[in-house]
C-alpha positions in Angstrom: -2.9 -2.6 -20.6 -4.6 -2.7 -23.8 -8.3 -1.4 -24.4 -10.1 -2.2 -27.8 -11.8 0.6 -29.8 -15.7 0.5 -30.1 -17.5 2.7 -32.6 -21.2 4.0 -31.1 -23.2 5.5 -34.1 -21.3 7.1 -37.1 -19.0 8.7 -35.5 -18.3 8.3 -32.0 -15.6 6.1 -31.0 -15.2 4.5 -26.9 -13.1 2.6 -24.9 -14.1 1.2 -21.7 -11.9 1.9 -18.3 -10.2 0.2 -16.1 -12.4 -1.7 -13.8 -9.6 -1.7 -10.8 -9.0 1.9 -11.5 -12.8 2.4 -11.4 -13.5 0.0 -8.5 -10.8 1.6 -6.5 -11.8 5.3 -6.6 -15.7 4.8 -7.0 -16.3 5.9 -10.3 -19.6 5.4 -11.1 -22.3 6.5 -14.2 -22.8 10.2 -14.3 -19.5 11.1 -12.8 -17.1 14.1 -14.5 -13.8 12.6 -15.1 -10.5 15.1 -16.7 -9.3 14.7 -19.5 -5.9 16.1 -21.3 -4.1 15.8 -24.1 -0.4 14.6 -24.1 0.8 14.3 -27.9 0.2 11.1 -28.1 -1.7 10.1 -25.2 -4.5 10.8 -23.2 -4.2 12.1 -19.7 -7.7 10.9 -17.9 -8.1 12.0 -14.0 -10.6 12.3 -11.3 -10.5 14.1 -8.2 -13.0 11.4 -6.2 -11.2 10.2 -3.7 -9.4 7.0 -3.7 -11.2 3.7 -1.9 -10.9 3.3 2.0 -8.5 0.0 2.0 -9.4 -2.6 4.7 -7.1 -5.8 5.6 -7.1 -8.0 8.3 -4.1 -9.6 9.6 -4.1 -12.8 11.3 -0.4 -13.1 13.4 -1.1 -16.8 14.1 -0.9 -17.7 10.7 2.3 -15.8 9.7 5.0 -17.7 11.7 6.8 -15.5 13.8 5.7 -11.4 13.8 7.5 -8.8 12.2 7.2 -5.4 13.1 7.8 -5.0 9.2 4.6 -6.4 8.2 2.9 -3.3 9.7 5.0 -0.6 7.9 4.3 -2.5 4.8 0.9 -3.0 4.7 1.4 1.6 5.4 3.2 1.5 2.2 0.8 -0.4 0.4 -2.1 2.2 1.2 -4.3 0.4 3.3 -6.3 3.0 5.3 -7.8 0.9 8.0 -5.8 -2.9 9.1 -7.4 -5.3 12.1 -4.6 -7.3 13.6 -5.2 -10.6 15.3 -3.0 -11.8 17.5 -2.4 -14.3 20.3 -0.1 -12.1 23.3 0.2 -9.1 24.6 4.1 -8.7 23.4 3.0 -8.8 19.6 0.7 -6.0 20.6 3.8 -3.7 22.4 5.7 -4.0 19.3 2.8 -3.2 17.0 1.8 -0.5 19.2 6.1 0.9 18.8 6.0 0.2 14.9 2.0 2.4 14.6 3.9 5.4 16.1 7.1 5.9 13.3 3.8 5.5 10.9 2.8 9.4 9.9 -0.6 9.1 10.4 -1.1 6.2 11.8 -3.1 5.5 15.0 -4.2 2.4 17.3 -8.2 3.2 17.7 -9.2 0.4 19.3 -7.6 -2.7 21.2 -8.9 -5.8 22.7 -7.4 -8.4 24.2 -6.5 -10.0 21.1 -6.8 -7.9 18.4 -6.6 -4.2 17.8 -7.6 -1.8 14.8 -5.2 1.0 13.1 -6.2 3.3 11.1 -5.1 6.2 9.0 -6.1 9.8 10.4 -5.0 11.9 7.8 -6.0 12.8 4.0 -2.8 12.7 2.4 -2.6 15.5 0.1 -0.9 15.3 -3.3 1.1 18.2 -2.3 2.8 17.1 0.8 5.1 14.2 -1.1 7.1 17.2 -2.7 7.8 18.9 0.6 8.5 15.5 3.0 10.7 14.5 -0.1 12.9 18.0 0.4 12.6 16.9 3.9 13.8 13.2 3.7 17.0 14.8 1.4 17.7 17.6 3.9 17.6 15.5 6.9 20.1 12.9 5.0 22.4 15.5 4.2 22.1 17.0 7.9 22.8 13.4 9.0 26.0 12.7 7.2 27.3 16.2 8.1 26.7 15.7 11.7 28.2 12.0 12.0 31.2 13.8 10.4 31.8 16.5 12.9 30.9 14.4 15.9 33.4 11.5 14.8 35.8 13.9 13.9 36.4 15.8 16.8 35.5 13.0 18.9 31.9 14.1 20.6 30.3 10.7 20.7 28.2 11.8 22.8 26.3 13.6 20.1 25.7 10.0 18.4 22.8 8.8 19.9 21.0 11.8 19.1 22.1 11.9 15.3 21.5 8.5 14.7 17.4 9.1 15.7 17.4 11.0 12.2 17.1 6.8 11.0 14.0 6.7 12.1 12.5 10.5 11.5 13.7 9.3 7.9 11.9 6.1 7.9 8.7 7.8 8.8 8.7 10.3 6.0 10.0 7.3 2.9 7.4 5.2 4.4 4.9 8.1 3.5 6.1 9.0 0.6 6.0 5.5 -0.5 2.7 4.5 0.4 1.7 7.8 -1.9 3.6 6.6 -4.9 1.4 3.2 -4.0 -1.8 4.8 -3.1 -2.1 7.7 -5.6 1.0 7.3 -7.7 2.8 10.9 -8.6 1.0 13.2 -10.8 3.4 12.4 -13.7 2.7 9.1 -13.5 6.2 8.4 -16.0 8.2 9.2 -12.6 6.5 7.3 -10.1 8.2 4.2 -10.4 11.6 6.0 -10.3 10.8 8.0 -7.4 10.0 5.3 -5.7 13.4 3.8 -6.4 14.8 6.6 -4.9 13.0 6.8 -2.0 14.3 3.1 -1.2 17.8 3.9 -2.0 17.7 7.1 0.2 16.4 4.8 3.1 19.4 2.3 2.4 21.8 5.0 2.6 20.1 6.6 6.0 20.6 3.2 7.3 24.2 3.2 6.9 24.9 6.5 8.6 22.6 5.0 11.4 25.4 1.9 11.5 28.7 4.7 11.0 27.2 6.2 14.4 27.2 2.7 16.0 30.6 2.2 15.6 31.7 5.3 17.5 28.8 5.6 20.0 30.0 3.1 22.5 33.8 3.8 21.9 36.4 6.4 23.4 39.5 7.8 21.8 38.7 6.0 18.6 41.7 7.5 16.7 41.1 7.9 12.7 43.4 8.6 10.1 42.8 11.6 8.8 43.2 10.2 5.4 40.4 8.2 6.2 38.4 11.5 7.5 38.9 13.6 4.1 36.9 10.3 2.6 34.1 10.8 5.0 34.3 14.6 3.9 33.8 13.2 0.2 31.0 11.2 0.8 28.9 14.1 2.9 30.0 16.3 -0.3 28.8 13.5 -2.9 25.5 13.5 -0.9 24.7 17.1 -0.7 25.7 17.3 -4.6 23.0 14.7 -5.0 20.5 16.3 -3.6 21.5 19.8 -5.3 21.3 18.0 -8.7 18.1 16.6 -8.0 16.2 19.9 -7.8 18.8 21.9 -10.6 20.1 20.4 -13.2 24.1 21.0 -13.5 26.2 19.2 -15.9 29.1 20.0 -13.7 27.6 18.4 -10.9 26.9 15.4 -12.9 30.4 15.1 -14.3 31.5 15.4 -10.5 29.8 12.5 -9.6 30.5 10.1 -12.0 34.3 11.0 -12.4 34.3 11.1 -7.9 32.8 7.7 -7.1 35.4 5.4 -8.8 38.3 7.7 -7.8 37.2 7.7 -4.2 36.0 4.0 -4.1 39.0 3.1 -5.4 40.9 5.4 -2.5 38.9 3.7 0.1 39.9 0.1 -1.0 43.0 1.0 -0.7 43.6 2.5 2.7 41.8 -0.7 4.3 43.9 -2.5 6.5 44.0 -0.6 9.3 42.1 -0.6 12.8 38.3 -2.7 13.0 36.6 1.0 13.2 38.6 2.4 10.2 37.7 -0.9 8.1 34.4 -1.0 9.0 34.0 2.9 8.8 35.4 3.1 4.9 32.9 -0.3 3.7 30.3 1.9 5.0 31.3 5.0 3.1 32.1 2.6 -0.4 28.6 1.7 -0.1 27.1 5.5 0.7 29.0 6.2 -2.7 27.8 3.5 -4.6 24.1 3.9 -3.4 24.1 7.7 -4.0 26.1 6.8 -7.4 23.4 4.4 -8.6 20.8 7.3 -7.9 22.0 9.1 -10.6 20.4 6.2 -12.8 16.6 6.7 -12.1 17.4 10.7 -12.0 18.4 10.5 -15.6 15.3 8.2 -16.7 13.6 11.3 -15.2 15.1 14.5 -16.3 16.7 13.2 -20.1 
C-alpha cells in the first residue's frame, strides 16, 4: 500500500496508518507504537494485542458440511466461531475436527449450535519451536514407514501413520500465526507459509505409503525399490538440516539427487500394484521436498 506524505508546520512530515492494521490491534490516540530503522524502510510495531476475531457460521447455508471449514476458519485467526447447524451428526464431526485444533475448545453447545473458542495466547515464540517440531516429526515419520515396511512389521503402521494428524495440528498453528500475527520478519512470512503447506502435502503422503502396507501380509519389495525409499527419508532429513544451516553441499545434493532418483523411479515401474503405487508416492515426496528448496532460497539469498 501507498501512503501520501503530509507536512505539519515547518518541518514535520506524517503519514497516516493503516486503518485495518489499526482497527485490528486497537490502536488508538495516545498509544506508544516502535519504531526501527531498516535502510530503507521503516520497521513500525506495537505490542497491543491483536483483536478477538468473531464469526458465525451458518451450516444450512453452505451445502453439505466439511469438517475443513472448521480448520480453516483456525488458520485464518478467528479467536471465537458460533456454528449453526441443523443435526446432531454435524455436531460429532465438528466436535472430532475442534480436538486436532491446538487450542481450540467447544465451550458451549445447544441443540443447534455450539461456540469454539481459542484458549490459548499464542506466543510469537512458539512458531519457531512447533516448526522444529513439525520437521522432526516428518523426518521421524518417513524413517519409521521405512523400517516397518522393510522388515515387514505392519503392525507398526497404524501407529506411525497418527504422526498425519499430530502434524496437521501443529501446520494448522503455525499457519493461523503466519495469518494472525504474520512472522516477525515480515519478508518470510509468506514463504514460510508455503512451506508449511508443502510440509503438510508431503506428511500426507507418508500417511497414504502406510496405507498400502497396513492391511497387507508378505508384501514382497524389490529391494531396488527399497534403496529409493532410503533416498527419499535421506532427501528429507537433508531438508530439514539445510533449513536451519546453510550448506552448499547439501544444496548441490539436492538438486543433482532429485532428477537422478526421479528418473530411477520411473523407471523401475512396472512391477507389482504396491511397488507402483509405493514409487508415485516417493516421485512426489521428491518433487514436493525439491520445490522447497524454492521459497528457502527467496529466504536465505
Amino acid at each position: 500500500m501507498k501512503r501520501k506524505v503530509a507536512k505539519i508546520g515547518s518541518s514535520t512530515l506524517m503519514i497516516s496508518l493503516p486503518s485495518k492494521w489499526v482497527k485490528m490491534y486497537g490502536i488508538s490516540k495516545g498509544d506508544e507504537l516502535e519504531i526501527e530503522e531498516d535502510k530503507d524502510k521503516l520497521v513500525i510495531a506495537t505490542k497491543l494485542r491483536i483483536e478477538h476475531l468473531k464469526k458465525e457460521l451458518d451450516i444450512s447455508k453452505l451445502g453439505k458440511f466439511r469438517k475443513n471449514y472448521i480448520s480453516h476458519l483456525y488458520q485464518r485467526g478467528f479467536d471465537e466461531v458460533e456454528i449453526k447447524f441443523e443435526n446432531r451428526d454435524i455436531f460429532n464431526q465438528i466436535k472430532e475436527r475442534v480436538g486436532n485444533l491446538l487450542g481450540f475448545e467447544i465451550i458451549e453447545q445447544g441443540e443447534s449450535y455450539c461456540i469454539i473458542k481459542s484458549i490459548t495466547s499464542e506466543l510469537d515464540v512458539e512458531f519457531d519451536t512447533i516448526l522444529r517440531k513439525i520437521f522432526l516429526m516428518l523426518v521421524d515419520m518417513a524413517d519409521s514407514a521405512y523400517d516397518a515396511i522393510k522388515n515387514q512389521q505392519y503392525e507398526r503402521l497404524n501407529e506411525i501413520k497418527e504422526l498425519e494428524k499430530m502434524n496437521n495440528k501443529f501446520t494448522d498453528f503455525c499457519i493461523r500465526i503466519l495469518n494472525k500475527k504474520g512472522y516477525p520478519e515480515a519478508e518470510k512470512t509468506h514463504f514460510l507459509y508455503v512451506t508449511i503447506r508443502e510440509l503438510e502435502k508431503v506428511a500426507d503422503t507418508l500417511r497414504d505409503i502406510c496405507n498400502i502396507f497396513v492391511e497387507r501380509k508378505e508384501t514382497k519389495i524389490r529391494k531396488e525399490v527399497f534403496d529409493v525409499f532410503n533416498e527419499a527419508t535421506k532427501y528429507l532429513r537433508i531438508y530439514y538440516e539445510l533449513f536451519y544451516k546453510f550448506d552448499s553441499q547439501k544444496t548441490t545434493y539436492l538438486e543433482d539427487q532429485k532428477t537422478d532418483i526421479v528418473k530411477k523411479a520411473e523407471e523401475m515401474m512396472g512391477g507389482s500394484r504396491e511397488e507402483n503405487i509405493l514409487l508415485m508416492y516417493l516421485i512426489n515426496i521428491f518433487k514436493k521436498a525439491h520445490e522447497l528448496t524454492g521459497p528457502y532460497s527467496c529466504m536465505n539469498l
